[in-house]
N, C-alpha and C positions, 0 to 999 in steps of 0.2 A: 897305791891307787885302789878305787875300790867301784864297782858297779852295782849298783841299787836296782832290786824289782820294781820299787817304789810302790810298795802295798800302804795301801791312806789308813795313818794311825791318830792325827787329829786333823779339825773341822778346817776350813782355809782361814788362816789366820790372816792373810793378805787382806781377804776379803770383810772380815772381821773389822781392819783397822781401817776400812773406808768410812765405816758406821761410828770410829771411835769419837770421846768429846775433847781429842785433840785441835785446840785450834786453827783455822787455816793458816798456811805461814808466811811471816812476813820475807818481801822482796826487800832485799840487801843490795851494793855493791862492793866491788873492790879492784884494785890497780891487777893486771897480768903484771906478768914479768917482762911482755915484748917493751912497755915503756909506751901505750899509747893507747892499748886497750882497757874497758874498765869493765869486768866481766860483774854479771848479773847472776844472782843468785837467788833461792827461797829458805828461808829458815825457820825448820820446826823445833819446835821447842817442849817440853812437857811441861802437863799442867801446873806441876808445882816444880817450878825451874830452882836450883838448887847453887851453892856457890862449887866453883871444882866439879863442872860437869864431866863426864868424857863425851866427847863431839866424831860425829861419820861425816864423814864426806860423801856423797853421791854423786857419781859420775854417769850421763846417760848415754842412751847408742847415738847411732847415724841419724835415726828418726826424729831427735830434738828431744827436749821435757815436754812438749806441748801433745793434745793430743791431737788426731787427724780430724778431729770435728771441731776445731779450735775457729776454722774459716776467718784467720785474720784477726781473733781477739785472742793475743794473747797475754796472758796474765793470772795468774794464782788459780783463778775458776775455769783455765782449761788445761792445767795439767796433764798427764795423763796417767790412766789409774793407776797403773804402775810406780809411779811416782810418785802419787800419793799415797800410797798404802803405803809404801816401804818407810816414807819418811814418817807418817805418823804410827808406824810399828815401832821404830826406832824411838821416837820422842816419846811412847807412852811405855817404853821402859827406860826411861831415864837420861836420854842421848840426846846433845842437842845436832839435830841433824839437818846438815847441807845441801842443798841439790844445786849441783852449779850449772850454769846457763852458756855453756862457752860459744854456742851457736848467734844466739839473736844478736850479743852487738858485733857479732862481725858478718851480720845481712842475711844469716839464713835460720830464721826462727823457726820454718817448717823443717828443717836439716832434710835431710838425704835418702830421697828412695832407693831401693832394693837396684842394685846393681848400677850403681851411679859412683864406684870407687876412683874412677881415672879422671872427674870432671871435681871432685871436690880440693879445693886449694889446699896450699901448705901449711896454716892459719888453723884448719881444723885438721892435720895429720897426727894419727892417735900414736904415733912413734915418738917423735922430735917435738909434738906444741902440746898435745893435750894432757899430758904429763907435768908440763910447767904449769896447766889448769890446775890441776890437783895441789899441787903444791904452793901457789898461790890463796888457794882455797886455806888449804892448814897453818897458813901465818896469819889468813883473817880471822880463820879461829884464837890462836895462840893469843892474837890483840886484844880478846876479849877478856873481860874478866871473871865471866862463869864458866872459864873452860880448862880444865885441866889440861896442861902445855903437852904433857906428854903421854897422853890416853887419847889419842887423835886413829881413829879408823878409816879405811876406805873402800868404798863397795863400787862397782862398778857393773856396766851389763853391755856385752855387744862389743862395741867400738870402744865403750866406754871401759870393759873390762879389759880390752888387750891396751887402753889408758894407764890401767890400774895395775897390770902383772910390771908395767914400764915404771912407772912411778915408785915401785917396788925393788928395781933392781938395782943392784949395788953400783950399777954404770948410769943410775935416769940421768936423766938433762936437766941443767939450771940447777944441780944441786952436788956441791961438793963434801964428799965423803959423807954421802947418808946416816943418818942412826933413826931408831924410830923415838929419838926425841926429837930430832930436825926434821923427820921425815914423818912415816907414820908408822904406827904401833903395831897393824895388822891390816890386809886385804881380803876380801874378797873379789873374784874375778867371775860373774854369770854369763855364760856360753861367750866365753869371749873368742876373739880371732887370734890366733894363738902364732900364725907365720910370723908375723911382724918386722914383714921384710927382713927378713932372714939374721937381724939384731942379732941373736942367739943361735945364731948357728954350730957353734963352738959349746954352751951348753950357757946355763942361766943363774944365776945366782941373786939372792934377795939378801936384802939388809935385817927385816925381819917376815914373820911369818905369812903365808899369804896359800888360801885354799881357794880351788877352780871348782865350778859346779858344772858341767855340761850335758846338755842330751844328745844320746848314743843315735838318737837319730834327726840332728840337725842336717838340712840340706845346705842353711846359710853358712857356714862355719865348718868346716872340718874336726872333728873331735878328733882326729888320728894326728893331728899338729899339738893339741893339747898335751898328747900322749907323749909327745917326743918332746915337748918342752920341757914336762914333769918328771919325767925321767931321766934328763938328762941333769936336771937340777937337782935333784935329789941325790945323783951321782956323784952330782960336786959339793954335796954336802947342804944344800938350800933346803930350805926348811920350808917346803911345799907338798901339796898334795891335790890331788884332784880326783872327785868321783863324778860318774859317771852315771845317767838313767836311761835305763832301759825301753826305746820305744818313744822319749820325749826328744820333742826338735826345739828350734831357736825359738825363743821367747817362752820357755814354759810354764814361767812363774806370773802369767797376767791375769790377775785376778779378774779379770771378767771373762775368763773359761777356763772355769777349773774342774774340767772334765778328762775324762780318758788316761792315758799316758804320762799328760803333759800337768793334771790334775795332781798325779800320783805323783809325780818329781816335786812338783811345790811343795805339796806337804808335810814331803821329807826336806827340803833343801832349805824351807826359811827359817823350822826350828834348830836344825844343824848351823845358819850363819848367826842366830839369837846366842846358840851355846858358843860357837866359836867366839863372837866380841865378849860376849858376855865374860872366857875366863882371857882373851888377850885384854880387853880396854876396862872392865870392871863393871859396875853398874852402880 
């Protein structure tokens, strides 16, 4: 594990890929795994889409893909920035990447404000359902035929990362005896909630590689749960890790303030998840 001052060595690249002439991306669908749901997605692609891509998956928080100025339109042009940037970071080096929608068809397209855990259904529980999102996700990919079957990544943020450290582990749901050819190849987990109902209490083990990004000063999330996830799994041999920034809280990577603390974590933490896919899924 390691803690970062997070002193800014390049410009925000988030920010950069809002501006890029990555296309905006097309809405997809595809079957869940419950057998009734048909989860909705966005797919970016880069400009010169290639055969034998490697494809991301994105997973988002409590908050939905949308953003909170969306007022009821939602679709591709309300986004939110975060969302966009990352996926067209991801497509304009070479990635055809997912942003899956696991909220809207099952009736909450705004998803879930700040301290609304005990009112949200089992439908969107990031332990037991959003995991089988992810994974649903990486067989829509696998169908395609620009996508290299087994260079499938997953990034996740929030709700969406303690989705993601699940989807990872060698016990997730809806999927027997993981590999990251059935499963995925590599995760990333941003400030994610790390209890996870206490799944892991015994210690955590992944199928393949998967690094946590958090800030040391979240007040949403406990970063001290991180700490004991990662260490415990690393214990048992899991091939994890997680750094820490100094001074940055929940959400630090929003490209529409990328100042202070939280300024200073981004700039470290997006080219650090570029190098991490880059040597787990290729390019």
């Amino acid at each position: 594990m390691a803690a970062r001052t997070g002193k800014v060595a390049t410009p925000s690249l988030l920010a950069a890929a809002l501006a890029n002439a990555v296309a905006d991306p097309a809405h997809v669908t595809f079957p869940a795994d419950d057998g009734r749901t048909t989860l909705e997605a966005y797919l970016f692609a880069p400009t010169q889409p290639r055969p034998a891509m490697p494809a991301v998956v994105m997973m988002h928080g409590s908050g939905g893909v949308y953003s909170s100025a969306a007022k009821g339109n939602f679709n591709a042009s309300t986004l939110s920035a975060r969302h966009l940037a990352w996926g067209k970071l991801w497509a304009e080096r070479g990635y055809l990447a997912l942003l899956v929608d696991g909220f809207t068809p099952r009736g909450f397209p705004a998803g879930f404000g700040f301290r609304s855990y005990g009112a949200r259904p089992p439908e969107v529980d990031e332990v037991e359902s959003r995991p089988r999102d992810a994974h649903a996700a990486a067989r829509y990919l696998r169908g395609r035929t620009d996508v290299a079957p087994d260079r499938i990544g997953l990034i996740g943020w929030s709700n969406g990362g303690s989705a993601a450290l699940v989807a990872l582990a060698s016990d997730t749901p809806g999927l027997a005896n993981p590999t990251p050819q059935t499963g995925f190849r590599a995760a990333l987990a941003l400030y994610p909630g790390c209890w996870l109902k206490r799944r892991y209490a015994e210690g955590y083990r992944c199928y393949a590689p998967v690094r946590v990004f958090a800030g040391a000063a979240d007040t949403v999330v406990k970063c001290e749960h991180c700490v004991r996830l990662v260490e415990m799994g690393r214990a048992a041999g899991a091939d994890i890790e997680l750094t820490t920034y100094d001074g940055a809280g929940h959400g630090f990577d929003d490209p529409k303030r990328p100042s202070g603390a939280n300024g200073r974590a981004s700039a470290e933490a997006v080219p650090a998840a570029i190098a991490f896919f880059a040597r787990e899924l290729g390019g």
